[in-house]
C-alpha positions in Angstrom: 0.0 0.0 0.0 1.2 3.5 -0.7 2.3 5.6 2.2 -0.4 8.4 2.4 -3.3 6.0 2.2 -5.5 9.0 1.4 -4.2 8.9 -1.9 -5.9 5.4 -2.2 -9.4 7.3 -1.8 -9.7 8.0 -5.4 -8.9 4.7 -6.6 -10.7 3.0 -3.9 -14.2 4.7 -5.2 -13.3 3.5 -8.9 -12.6 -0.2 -7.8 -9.4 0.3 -9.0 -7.3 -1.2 -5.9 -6.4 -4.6 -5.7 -8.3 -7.5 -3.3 -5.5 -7.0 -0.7 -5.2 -3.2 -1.2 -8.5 -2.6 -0.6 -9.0 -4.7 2.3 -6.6 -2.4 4.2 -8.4 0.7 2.9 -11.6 -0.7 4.3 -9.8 -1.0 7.2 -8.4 2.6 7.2 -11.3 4.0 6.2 -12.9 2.4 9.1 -11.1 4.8 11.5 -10.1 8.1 9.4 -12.5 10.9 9.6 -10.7 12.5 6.6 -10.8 9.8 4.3 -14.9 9.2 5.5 -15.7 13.4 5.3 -13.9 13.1 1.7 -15.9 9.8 0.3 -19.4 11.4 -0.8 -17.8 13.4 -3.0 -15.6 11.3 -4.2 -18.9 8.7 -5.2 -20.2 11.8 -6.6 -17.6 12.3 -8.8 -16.8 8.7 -9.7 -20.9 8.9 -10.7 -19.6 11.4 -13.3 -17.0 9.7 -14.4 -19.5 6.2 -15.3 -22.1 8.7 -17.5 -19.4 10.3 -19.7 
């Protein structure tokens, strides 16, 4: 995993992280308020992304 796990946000959100890798950004998320204040608009954004 890459050592600012917020940077994993993005891809998590676009299924774009491996089985392992986003087990332990489940995990993270879990516990960081950043990374769980940041998500809805991430999803929002990744909505975009699927209609263009």
């Amino acid at each position: 995993m890459t050592a600012d796990k917020h940077a994993l946000l993005g891809p998590f959100v676009v299924n774009a992280l491996g089985p392992i890798e986003r087990i332990r950004f489940e995990a993270h998320l879990e516990t960081c308020a950043l990374c769980q204040s940041e998500l809805p608009a991430m999803r929002e954004s990744g909505g975009r992304l699927d209609d263009l």
